[in-house]
C-alpha positions as CSV (number, residue, x, y, z in Angstrom):
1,X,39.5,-127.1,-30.5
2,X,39.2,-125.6,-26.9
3,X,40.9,-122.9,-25.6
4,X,42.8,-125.3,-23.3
5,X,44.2,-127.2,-26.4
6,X,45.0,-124.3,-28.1
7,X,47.1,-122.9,-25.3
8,X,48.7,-126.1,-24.9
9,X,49.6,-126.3,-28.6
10,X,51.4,-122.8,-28.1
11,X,52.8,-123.7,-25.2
12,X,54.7,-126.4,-27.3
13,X,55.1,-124.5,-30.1
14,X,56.9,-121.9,-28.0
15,X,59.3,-124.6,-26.7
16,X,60.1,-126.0,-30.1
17,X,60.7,-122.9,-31.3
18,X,63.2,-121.8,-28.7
19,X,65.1,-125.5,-29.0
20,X,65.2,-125.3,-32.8
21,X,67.1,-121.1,-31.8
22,X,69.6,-123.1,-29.2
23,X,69.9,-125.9,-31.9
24,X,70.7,-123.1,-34.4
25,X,73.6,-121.6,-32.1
26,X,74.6,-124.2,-31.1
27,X,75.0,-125.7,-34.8
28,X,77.0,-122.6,-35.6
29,X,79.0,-122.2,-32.8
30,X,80.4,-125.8,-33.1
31,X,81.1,-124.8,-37.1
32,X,83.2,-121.9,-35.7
33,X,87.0,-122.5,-35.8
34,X,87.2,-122.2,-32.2
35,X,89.5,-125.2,-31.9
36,X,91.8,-124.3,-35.1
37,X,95.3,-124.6,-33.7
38,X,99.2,-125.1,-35.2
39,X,100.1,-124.1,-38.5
40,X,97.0,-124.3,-40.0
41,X,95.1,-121.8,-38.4
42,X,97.4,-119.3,-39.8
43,X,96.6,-120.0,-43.5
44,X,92.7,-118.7,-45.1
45,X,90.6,-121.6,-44.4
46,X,89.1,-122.7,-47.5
47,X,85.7,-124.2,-46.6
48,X,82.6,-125.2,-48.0
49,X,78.8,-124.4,-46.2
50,X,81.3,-125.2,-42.6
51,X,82.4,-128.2,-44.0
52,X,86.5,-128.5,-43.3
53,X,89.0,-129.4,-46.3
54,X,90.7,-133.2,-46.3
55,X,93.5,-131.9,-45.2
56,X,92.6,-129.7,-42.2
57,X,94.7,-131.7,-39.6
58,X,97.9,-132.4,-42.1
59,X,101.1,-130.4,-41.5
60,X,101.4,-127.4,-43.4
61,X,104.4,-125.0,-44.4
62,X,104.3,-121.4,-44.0
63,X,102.5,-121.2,-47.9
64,X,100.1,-123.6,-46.6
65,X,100.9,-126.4,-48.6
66,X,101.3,-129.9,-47.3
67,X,104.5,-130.4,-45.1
68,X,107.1,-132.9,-46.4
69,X,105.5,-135.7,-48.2
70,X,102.3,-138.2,-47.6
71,X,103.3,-140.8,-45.5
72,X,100.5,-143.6,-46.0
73,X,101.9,-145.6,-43.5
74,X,103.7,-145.3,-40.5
75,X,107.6,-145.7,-40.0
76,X,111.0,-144.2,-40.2
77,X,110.1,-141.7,-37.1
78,X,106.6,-140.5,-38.9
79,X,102.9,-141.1,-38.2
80,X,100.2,-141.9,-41.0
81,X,98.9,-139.4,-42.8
82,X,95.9,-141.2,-43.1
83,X,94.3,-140.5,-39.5
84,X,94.4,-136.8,-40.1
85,X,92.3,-137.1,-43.2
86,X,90.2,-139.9,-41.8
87,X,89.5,-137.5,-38.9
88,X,89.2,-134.7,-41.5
89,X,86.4,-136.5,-42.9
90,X,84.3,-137.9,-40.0
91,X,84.9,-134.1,-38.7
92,X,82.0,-133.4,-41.8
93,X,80.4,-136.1,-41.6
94,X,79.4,-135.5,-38.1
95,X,78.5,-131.5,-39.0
96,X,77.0,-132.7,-41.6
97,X,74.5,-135.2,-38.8
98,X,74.5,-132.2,-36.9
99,X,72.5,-130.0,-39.5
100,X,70.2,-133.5,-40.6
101,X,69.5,-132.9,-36.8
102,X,68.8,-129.5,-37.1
103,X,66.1,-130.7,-40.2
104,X,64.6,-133.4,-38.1
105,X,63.8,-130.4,-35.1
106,X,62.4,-128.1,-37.8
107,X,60.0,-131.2,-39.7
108,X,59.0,-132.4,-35.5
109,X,58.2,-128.9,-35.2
110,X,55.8,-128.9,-38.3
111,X,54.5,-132.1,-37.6
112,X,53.5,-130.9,-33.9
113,X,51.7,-128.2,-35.5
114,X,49.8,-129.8,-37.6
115,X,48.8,-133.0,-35.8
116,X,45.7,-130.3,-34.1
117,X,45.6,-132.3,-31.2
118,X,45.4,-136.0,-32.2
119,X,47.0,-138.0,-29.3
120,X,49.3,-140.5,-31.4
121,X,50.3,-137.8,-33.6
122,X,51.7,-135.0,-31.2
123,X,53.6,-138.2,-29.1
124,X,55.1,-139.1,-32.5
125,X,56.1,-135.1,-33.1
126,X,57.5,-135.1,-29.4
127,X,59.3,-138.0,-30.0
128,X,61.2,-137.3,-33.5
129,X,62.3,-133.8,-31.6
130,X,63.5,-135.1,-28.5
131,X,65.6,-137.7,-30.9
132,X,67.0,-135.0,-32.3
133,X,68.0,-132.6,-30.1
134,X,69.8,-136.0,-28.4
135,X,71.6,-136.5,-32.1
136,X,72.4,-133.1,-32.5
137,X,74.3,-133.2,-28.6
138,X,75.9,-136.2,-29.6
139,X,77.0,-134.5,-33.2
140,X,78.0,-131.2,-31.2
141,X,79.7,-132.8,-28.7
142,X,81.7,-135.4,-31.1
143,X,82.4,-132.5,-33.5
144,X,84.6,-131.0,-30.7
145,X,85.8,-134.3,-30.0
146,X,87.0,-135.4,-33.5
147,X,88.6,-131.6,-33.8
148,X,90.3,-131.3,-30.8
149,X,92.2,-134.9,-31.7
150,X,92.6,-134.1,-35.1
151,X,94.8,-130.7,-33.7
152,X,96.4,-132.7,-30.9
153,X,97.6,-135.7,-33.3
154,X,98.3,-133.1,-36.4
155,X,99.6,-130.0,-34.5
């Protein structure tokens, strides 16, 4: 391989590197509990690996249990319980895309690496990271979506 290869290699290298640290802090900022609001952020948070409990968004009392009762539907002066947990759920699911994203950038990363120069092979590394770091913006970005309506409609 010549030296011009090889310097391009860690040129890209370098950049992957530094997205795959952004991706990282990103990924962990946006699993923070900067948007917990209303009753709930007063009680311990019992989470899983980041991942928010079904009933994150519902009502709670001052010993963090659920407000009232579960109202399936909506009437008598009451929303449906069910959005909350709905949003409660696609809140995961979409951290849960976020770090898939995150394994996608590390696997590009590898695969740019070890393609040693071969045309198709580096354009099909460059293309599986720019993917996604475009799914993980979208994830990041409907994360604080989904949490910042699941406190509006819950709080």
């Amino acid at each position: 391989m010549s030296l011009v290869k090889k310097l391009m290699t860690y040129k890209m290298f370098v950049k992957t590197t530094l997205a795959f640290i952004v991706s990282l802090v990103a990924t962990s900022v946006s699993s923070g509990y900067a948007f917990a609001a209303g009753p709930s952020a007063t009680c311990q948070a019992h989470d899983f690996f980041g991942l928010k409990p079904w009933y994150q968004y519902l009502p709670l009392d001052s010993n963090c249990d659920i407000k009232n009762s579960f109202h399936v539907l909506p009437g008598g002066g009451h929303q449906s319980d069910l959005v909350l947990i709905l949003l409660a759920v696609i809140d995961d699911l979409l951290r849960i895309a976020g770090l898939v994203a995150v394994g996608f950038i590390i696997y590009a990363a590898i695969s740019f690496i070890t393609s040693q120069g071969n045309p198709e092979d580096t354009a099909r590394a460059r293309s599986t990271a720019i993917n996604a770091l475009v799914g993980l913006v979208i994830a990041i970005v409907a994360v604080a979506f989904v949490s910042f309506l699941g406190n509006k409609l819950g709080g």
